[in-house]
N, C-alpha and C positions, 0 to 999 in steps of 0.2 A: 287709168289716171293715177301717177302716184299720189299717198294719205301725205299729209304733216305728219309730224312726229306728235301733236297733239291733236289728230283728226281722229276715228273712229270705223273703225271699217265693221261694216255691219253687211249680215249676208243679205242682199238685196240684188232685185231683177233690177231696183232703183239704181242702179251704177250708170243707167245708158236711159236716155228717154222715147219719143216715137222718133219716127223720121224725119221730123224738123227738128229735133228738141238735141240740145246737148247733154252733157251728162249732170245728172245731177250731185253735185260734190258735195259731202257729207261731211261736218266736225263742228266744235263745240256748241255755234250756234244756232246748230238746227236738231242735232241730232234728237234730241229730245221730241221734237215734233214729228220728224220721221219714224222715231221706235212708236210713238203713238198712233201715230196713222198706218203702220202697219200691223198692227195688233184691235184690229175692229170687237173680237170677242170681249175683250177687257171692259170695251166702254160701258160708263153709266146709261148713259141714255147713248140714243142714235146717232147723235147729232155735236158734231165739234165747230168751234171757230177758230181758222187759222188765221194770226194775224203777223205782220212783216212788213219790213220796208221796201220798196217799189224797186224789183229787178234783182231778187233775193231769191228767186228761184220758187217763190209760193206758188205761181198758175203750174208749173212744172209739177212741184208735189202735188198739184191740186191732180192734174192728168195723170198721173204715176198711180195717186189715191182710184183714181177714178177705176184707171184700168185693172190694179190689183182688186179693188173690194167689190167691185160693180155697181160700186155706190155714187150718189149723182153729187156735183159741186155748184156750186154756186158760186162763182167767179166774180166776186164784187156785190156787197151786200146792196148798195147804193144803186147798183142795174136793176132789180126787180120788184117789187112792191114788197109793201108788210106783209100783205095778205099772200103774197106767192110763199114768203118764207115761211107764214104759220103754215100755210096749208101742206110745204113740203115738211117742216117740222113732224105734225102732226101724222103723214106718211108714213115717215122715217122710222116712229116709233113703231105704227100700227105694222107695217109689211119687214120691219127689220131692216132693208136695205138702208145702209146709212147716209147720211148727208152730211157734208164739208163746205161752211163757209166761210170764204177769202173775203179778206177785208181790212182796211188801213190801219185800223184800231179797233180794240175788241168793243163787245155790246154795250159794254157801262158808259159807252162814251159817242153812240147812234142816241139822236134824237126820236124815241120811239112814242109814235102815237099810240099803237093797240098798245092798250092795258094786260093782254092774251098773251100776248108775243112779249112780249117786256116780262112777265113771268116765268115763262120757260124759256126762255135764254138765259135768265137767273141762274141756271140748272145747267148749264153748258159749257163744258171743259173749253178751255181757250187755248190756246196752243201761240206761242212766239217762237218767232224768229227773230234774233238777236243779230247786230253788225257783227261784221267778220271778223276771226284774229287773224293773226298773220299769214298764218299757213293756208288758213281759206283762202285769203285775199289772193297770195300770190297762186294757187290751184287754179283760182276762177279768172284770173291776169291770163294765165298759158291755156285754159279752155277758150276763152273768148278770141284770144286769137287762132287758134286752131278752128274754129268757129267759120272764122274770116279766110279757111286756107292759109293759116300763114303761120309760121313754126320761128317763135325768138328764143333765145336765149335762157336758163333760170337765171341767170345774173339782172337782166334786165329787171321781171318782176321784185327779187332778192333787192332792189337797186330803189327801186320805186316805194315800195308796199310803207318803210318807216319813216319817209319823209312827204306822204299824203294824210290826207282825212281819210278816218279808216269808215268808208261807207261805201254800198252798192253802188247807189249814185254816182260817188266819183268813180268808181272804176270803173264803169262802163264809158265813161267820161274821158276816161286817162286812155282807154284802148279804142277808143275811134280816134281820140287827137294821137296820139300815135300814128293808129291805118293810116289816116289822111295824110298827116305829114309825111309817113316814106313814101305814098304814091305822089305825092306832090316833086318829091323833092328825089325820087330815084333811088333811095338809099333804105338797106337795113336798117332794121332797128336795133341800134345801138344802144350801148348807156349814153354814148355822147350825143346821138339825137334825142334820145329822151332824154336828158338835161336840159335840153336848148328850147324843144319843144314844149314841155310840160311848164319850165319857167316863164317861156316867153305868154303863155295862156295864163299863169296864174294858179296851174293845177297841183305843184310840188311847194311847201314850206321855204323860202330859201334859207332862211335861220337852223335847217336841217340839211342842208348840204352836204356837209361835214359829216353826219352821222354815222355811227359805226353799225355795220347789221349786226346783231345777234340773234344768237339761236340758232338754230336748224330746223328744217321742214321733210329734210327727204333723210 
């Protein structure tokens, strides 16, 4: 997958995921999380919180994490009890293997009943994932449909990426209303279908129509 010109290429098995997983595309606002999760020796304690916005590629680093440190994750703090977390917490530290919790927002912001648990999470590096810039957006625009089997344009993404809302959510958003409308409709995806389509949903600014791309990604 080519980087942006402000993306970060870092030696990593993380380039590719398991056999359902796409690849996981690295730049400015993850990397930070990824060089931390893959450097386990460094940590303070056993125990990180990853937090990100929904479809950011977090359960993927959580699996990636999993697979490279042999260490267990917790996929959504809100699925298991307090007492499952302290108990793995308190694992974490005892056996070494470490522990990775995924979750919407970090601990300050879990209504925590244990007084235990609310203490040593105190103590727990946080880890964010921040919205995409440009070059991510459009990376993760031509993964998702490559995803789908299906290989467009970079004009298209290049075309899209400055006249949306820079968020996972919508892109994921903007690349199924796309799929569907060329199977609906028989046709490539164009920049002219995605004009017609993404306006006609509501998904592109049209007060950015007009806009001129800048920058470069490849």
């Amino acid at each position: 997958m080519p980087r942006g010109s402000g993306q970060i290429a870092l030696p990593l098995d993380w380039s590719a995921g398991g056999a359902n997983d796409g690849p996981l595309i690295v730049g400015t606002s993850n990397a930070d999380a990824v060089r931390y999760l893959r450097h386990v020796a460094t940590w303070p304690v056993r125990t990180a919180v990853l937090t990100g916005p929904r479809g950011s590629g977090r359960s993927l680093m959580g699996r990636l994490f999993a697979r490279e440190s042999g260490g267990r994750v917790i996929d959504g703090h809100a699925s298991v009890s307090e007492e499952e977390i302290f108990h793995a917490w308190n694992a974490a530290q005892a056996s070494g293997t470490p522990l990775l919790i995924i979750a919407d927002v970090p601990p300050s912001e879990w209504a925590i009943a244990l007084p235990d648990l609310a203490s040593r999470l105190r103590a727990v590096p946080v880890l964010t994932i921040g919205e995409p810039d440009d070059c991510l957006a459009r990376d993760l625009i031509d993964a998702l449909f490559a995803q789908r089997g299906m290989a467009i344009s970079p004009d298209v993404a290049a075309y899209v990426v400055p006249r949306m809302e820079r968020s996972y959510a919508m892109i994921h958003r903007v690349v199924a209303a796309l799929d569907a409308a060329s199977l609906e409709k028989g046709r490539a995806i164009s920049i002219r279908l995605t004009r017609e389509t993404l306006l006609s949903q509501g998904l592109i600014d049209p007060d950015l129509l007009e806009r001129q791309e800048t920058g470069t990604c490849r």
